[in-house]
HTML snippet that shows the backbone in 3Dmol.js (N, CA, C, O; Angstrom):
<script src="https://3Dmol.org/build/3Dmol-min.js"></script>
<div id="view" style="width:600px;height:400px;position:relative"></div>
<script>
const pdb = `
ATOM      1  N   UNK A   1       0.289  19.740   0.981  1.00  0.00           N
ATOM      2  CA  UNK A   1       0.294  18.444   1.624  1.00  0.00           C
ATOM      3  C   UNK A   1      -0.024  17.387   0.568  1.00  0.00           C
ATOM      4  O   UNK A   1      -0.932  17.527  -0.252  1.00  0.00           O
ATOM      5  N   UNK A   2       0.765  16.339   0.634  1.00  0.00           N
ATOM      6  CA  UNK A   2       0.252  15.465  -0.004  1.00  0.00           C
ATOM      7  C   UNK A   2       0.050  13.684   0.372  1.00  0.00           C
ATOM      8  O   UNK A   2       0.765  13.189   1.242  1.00  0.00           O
ATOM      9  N   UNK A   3      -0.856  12.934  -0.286  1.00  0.00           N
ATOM     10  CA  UNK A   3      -1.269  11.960   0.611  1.00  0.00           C
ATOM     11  C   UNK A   3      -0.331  10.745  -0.104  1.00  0.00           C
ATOM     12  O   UNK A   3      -0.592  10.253  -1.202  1.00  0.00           O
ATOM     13  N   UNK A   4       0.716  10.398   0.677  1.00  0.00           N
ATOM     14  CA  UNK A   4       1.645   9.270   0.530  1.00  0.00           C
ATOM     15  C   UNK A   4       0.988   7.587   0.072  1.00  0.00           C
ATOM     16  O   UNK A   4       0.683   6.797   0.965  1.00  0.00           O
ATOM     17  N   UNK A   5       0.868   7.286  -1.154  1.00  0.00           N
ATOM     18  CA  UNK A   5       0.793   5.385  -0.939  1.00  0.00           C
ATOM     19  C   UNK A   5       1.622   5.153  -1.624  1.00  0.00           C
ATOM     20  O   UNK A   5       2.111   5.822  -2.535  1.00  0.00           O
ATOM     21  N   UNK A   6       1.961   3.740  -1.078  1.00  0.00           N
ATOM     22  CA  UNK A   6       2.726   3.055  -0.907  1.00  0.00           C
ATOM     23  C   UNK A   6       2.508   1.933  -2.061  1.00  0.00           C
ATOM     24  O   UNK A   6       1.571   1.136  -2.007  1.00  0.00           O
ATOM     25  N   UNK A   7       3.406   1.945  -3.047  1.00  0.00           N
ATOM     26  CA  UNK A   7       3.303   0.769  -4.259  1.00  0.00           C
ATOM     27  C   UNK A   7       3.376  -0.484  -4.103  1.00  0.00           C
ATOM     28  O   UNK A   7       2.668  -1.366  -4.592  1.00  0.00           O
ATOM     29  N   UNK A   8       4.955  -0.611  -2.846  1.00  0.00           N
ATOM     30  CA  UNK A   8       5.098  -1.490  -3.081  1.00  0.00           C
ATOM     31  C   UNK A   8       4.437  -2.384  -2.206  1.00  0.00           C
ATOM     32  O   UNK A   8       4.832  -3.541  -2.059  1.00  0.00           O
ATOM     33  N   UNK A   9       3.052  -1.730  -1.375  1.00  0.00           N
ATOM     34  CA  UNK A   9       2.434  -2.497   0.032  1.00  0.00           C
ATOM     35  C   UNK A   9       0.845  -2.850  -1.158  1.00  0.00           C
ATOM     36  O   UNK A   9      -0.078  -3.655  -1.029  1.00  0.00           O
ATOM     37  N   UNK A  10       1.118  -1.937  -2.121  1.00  0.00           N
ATOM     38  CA  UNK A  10      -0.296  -2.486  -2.803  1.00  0.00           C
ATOM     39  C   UNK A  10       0.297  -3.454  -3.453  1.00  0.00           C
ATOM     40  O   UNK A  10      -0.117  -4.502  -2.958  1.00  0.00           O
ATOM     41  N   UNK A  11       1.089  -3.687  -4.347  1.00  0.00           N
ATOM     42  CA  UNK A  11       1.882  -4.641  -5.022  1.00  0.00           C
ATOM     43  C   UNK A  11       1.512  -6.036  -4.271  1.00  0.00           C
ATOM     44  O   UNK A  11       1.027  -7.037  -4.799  1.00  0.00           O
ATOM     45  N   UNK A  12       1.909  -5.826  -2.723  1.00  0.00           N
ATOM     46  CA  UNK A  12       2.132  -7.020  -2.201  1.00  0.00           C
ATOM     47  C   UNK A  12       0.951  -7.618  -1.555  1.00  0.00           C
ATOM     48  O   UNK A  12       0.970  -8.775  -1.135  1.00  0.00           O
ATOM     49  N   UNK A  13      -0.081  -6.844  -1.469  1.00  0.00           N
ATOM     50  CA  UNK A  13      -1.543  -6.876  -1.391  1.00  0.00           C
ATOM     51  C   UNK A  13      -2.002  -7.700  -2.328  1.00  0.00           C
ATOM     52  O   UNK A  13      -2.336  -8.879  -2.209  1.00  0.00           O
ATOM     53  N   UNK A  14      -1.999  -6.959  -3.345  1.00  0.00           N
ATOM     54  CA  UNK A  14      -2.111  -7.480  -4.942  1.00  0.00           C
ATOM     55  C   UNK A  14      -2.313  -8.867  -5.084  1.00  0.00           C
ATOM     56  O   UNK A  14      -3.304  -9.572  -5.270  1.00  0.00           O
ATOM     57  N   UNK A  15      -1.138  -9.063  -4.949  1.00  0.00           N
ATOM     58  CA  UNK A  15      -0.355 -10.478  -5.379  1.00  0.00           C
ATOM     59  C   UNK A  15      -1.258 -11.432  -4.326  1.00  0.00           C
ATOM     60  O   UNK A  15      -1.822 -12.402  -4.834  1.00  0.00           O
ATOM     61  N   UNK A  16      -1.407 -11.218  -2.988  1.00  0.00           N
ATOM     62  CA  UNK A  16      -1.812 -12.523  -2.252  1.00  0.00           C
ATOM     63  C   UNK A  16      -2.877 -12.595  -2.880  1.00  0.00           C
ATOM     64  O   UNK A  16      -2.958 -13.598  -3.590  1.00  0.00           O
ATOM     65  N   UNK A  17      -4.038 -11.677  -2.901  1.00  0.00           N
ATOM     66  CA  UNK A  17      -5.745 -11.569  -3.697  1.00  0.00           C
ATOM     67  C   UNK A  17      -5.002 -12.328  -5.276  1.00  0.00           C
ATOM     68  O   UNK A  17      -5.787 -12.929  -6.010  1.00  0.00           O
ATOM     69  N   UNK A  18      -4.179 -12.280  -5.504  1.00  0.00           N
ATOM     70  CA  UNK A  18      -4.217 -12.921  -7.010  1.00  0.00           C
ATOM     71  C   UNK A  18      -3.946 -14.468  -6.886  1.00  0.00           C
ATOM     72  O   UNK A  18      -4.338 -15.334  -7.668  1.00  0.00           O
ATOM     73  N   UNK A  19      -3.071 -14.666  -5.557  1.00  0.00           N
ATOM     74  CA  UNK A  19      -2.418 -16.530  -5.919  1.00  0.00           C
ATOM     75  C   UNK A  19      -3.938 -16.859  -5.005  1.00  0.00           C
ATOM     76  O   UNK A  19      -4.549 -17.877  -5.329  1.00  0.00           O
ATOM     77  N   UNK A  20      -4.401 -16.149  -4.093  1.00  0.00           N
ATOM     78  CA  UNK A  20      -6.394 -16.456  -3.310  1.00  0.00           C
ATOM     79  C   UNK A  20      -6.880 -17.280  -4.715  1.00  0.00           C
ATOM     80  O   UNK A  20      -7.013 -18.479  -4.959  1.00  0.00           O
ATOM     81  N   UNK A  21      -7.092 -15.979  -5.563  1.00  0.00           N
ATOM     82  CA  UNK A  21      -8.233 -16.203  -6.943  1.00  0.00           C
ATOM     83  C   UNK A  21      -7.697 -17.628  -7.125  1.00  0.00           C
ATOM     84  O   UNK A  21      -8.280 -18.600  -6.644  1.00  0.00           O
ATOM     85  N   UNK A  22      -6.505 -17.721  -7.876  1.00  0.00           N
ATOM     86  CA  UNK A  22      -6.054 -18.940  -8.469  1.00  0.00           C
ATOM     87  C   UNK A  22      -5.840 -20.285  -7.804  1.00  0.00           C
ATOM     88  O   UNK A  22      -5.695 -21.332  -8.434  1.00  0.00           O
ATOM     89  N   UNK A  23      -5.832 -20.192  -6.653  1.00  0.00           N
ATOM     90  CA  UNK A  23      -6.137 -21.307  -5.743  1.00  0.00           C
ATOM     91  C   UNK A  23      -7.618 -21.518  -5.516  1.00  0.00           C
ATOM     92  O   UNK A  23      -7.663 -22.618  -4.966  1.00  0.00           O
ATOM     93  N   UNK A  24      -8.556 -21.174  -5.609  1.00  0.00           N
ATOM     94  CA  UNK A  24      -9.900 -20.881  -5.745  1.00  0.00           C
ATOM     95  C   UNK A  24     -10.179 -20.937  -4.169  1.00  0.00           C
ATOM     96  O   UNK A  24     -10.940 -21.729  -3.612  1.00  0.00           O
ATOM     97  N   UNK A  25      -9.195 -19.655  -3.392  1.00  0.00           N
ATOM     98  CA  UNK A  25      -9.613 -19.781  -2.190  1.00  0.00           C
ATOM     99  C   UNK A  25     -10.519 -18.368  -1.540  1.00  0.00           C
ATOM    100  O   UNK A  25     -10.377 -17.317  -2.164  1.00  0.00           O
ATOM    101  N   UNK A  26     -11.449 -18.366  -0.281  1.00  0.00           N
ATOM    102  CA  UNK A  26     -12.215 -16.580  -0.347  1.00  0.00           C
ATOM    103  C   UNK A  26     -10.601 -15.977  -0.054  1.00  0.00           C
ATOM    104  O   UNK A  26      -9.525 -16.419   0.348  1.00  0.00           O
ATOM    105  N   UNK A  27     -11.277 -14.471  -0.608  1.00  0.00           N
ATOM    106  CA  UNK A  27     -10.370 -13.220  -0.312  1.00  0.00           C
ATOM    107  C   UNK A  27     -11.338 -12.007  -0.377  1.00  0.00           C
ATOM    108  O   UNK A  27     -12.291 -11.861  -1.142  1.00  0.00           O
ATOM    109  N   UNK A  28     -10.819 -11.040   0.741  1.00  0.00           N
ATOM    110  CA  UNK A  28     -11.712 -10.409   0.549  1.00  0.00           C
ATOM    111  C   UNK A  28     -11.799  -9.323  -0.642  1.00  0.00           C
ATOM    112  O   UNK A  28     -10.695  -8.870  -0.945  1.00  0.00           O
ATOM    113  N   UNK A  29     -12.890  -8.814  -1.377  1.00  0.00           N
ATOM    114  CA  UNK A  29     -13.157  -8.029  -2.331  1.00  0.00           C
ATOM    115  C   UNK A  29     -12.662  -6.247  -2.452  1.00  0.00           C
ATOM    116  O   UNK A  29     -12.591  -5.583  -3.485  1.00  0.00           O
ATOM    117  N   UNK A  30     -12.388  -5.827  -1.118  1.00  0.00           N
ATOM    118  CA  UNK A  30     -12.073  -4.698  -0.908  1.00  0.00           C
ATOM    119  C   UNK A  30     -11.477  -4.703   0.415  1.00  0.00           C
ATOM    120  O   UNK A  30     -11.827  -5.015   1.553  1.00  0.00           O
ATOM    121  N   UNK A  31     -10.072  -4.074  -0.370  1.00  0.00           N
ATOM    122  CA  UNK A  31      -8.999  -4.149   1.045  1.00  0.00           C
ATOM    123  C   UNK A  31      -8.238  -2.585   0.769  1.00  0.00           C
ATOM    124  O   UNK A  31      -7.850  -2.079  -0.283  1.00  0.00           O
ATOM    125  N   UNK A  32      -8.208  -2.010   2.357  1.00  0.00           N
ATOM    126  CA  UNK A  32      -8.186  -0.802   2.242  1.00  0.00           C
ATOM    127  C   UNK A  32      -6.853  -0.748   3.275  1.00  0.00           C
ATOM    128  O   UNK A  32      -6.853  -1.189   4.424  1.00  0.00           O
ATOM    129  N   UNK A  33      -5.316   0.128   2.349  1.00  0.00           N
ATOM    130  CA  UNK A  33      -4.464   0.035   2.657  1.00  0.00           C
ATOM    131  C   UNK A  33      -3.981   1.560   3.605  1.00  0.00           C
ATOM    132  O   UNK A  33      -3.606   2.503   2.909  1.00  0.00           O
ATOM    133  N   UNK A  34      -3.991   1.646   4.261  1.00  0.00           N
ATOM    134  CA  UNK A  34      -3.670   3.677   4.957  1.00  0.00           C
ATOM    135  C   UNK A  34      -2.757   3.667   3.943  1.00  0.00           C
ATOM    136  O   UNK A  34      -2.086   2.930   3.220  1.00  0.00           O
ATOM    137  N   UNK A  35      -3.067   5.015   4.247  1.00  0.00           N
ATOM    138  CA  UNK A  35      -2.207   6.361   3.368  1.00  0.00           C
ATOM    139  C   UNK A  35      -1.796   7.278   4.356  1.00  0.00           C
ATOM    140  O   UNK A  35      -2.400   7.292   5.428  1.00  0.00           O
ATOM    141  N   UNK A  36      -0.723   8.152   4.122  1.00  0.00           N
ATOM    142  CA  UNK A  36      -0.834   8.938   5.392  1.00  0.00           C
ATOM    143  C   UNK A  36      -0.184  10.286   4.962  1.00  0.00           C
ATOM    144  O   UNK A  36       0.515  10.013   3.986  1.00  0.00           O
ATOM    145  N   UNK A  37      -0.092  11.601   5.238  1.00  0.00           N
ATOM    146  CA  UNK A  37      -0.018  12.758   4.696  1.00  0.00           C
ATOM    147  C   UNK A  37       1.666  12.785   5.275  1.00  0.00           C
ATOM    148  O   UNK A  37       2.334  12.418   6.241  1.00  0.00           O
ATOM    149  N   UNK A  38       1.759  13.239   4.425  1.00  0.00           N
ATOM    150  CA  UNK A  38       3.044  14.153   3.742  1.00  0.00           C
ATOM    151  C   UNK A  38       3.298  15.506   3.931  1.00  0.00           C
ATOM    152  O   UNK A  38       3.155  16.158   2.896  1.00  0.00           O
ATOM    153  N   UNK A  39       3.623  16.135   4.896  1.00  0.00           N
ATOM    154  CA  UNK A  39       4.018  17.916   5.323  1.00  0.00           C
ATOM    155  C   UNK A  39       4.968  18.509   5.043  1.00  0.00           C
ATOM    156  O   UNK A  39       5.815  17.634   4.868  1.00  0.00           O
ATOM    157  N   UNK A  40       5.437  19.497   4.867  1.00  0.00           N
ATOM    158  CA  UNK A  40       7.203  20.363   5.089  1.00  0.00           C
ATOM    159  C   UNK A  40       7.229  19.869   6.236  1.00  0.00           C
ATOM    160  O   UNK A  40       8.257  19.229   6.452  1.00  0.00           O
ATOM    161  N   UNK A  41       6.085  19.933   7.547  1.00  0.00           N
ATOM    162  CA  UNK A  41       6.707  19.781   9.138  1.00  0.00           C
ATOM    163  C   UNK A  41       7.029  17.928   9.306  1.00  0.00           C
ATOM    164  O   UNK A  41       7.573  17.669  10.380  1.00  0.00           O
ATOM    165  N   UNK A  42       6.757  16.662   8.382  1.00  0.00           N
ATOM    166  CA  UNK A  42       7.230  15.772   8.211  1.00  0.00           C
ATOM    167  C   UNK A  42       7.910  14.899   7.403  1.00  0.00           C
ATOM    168  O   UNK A  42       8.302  13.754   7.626  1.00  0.00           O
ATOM    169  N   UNK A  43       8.001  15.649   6.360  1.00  0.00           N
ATOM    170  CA  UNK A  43       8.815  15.210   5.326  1.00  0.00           C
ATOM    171  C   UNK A  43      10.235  14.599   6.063  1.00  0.00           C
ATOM    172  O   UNK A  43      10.458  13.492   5.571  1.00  0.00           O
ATOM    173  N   UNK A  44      10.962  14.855   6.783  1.00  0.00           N
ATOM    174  CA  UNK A  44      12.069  14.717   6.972  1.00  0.00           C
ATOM    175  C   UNK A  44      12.311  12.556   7.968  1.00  0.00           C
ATOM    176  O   UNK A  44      13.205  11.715   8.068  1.00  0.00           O
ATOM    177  N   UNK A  45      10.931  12.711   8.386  1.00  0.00           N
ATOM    178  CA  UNK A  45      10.956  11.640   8.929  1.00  0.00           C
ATOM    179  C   UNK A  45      10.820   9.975   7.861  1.00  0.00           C
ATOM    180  O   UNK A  45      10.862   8.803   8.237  1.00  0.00           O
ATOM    181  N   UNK A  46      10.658  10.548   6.523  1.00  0.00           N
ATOM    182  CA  UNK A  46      10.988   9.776   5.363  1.00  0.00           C
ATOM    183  C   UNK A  46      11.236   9.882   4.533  1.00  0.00           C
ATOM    184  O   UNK A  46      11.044  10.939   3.931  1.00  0.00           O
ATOM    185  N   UNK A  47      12.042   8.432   3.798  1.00  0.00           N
ATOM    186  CA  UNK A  47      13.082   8.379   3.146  1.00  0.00           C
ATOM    187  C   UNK A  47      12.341   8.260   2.067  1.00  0.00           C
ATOM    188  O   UNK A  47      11.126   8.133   2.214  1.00  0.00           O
ATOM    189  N   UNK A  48      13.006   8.277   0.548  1.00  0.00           N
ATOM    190  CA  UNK A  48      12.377   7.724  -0.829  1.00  0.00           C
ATOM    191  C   UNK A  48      12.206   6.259  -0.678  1.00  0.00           C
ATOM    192  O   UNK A  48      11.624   5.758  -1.640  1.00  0.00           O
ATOM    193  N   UNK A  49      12.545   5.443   0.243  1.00  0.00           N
ATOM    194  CA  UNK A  49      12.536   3.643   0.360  1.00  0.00           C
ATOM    195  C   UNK A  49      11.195   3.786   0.421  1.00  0.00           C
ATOM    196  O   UNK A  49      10.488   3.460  -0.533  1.00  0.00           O
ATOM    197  N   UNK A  50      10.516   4.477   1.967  1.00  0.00           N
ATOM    198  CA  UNK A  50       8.942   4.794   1.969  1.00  0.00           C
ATOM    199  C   UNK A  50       8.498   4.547   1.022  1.00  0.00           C
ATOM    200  O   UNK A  50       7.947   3.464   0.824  1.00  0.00           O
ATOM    201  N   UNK A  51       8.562   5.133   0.467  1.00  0.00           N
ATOM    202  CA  UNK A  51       7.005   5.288  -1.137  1.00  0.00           C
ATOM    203  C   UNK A  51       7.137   4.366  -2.200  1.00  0.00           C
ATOM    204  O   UNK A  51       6.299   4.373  -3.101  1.00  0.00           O
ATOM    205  N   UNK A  52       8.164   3.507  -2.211  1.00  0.00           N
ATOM    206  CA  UNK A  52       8.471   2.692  -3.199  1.00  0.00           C
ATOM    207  C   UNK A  52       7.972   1.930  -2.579  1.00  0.00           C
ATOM    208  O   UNK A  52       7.894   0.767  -2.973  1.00  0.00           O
TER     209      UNK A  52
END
`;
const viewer = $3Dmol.createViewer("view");
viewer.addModel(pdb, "pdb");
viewer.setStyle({}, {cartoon: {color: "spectrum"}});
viewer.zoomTo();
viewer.render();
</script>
């Protein structure tokens, strides 16, 4: 099994906490994105788009 994240949802996470900083506006310090497991019995319900 393995535990699926998602790049391009941290990417886009990322980025708002970065234009926050530079606008000198709050953001919060720790932001916690799900992950979610990966099976033979679910693999089939996603694509490679998923994980990118």
């Amino acid at each position: 099994m393995y535990r699926s994240q998602r790049p391009i949802e941290i990417g886009k996470q990322s980025a708002e906490v970065a234009y926050k900083i530079l606008n000198g506006e709050e953001y919060e310090a720790e932001i916690k994105i799900p992950s979610f497991a990966v099976t033979p019995e679910n693999i089939d319900q996603y694509n490679k788009a998923d994980w990118q």
